[in-house]
C-alpha positions, 0 to 999 in steps of 0.5 A: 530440490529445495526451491529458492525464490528470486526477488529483483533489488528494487522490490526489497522493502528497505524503507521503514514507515512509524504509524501511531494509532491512538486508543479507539484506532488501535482497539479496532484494528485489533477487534478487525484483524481478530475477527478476519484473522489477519495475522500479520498487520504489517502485510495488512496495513502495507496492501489496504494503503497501496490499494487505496493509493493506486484506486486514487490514482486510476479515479484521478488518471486523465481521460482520452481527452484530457491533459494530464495535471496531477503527476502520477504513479509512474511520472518521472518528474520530481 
């Protein structure tokens, strides 16, 4: 029985993003995704910045205390 996975509308990837590296940034992704064998740079550069965003915004998120300022991640508002 071959196994199809579902993937819900809002989670495709239909949004594309230009990265332009220069001489060195490039030379050292590559010497990086060499020497760690990373295979696909785009998965790699999609997670290593959504992380990075997503720490952002746990460091950011108010306190017990706090009001929150900085619109988040989830807000509604636009």
């Amino acid at each position: 029985m071959k196994r199809t996975l579902y993937k819900e509308e809002n989670l495709k990837r239909k949004n594309r993003l230009s990265l332009m590296l220069n001489n060195r940034e490039l030379k050292a992704l590559d010497i990086y995704c060499s020497r760690y064998r990373i295979k696909n740079k785009s998965e790699f550069l999609r997670e290593t910045i959504m992380k990075a965003i997503i720490k952002k915004f746990d460091d950011e998120y108010p306190s017990l205390w706090e009001e929150p300022t900085i619109p988040t991640l989830f807000s509604r508002k636009k």
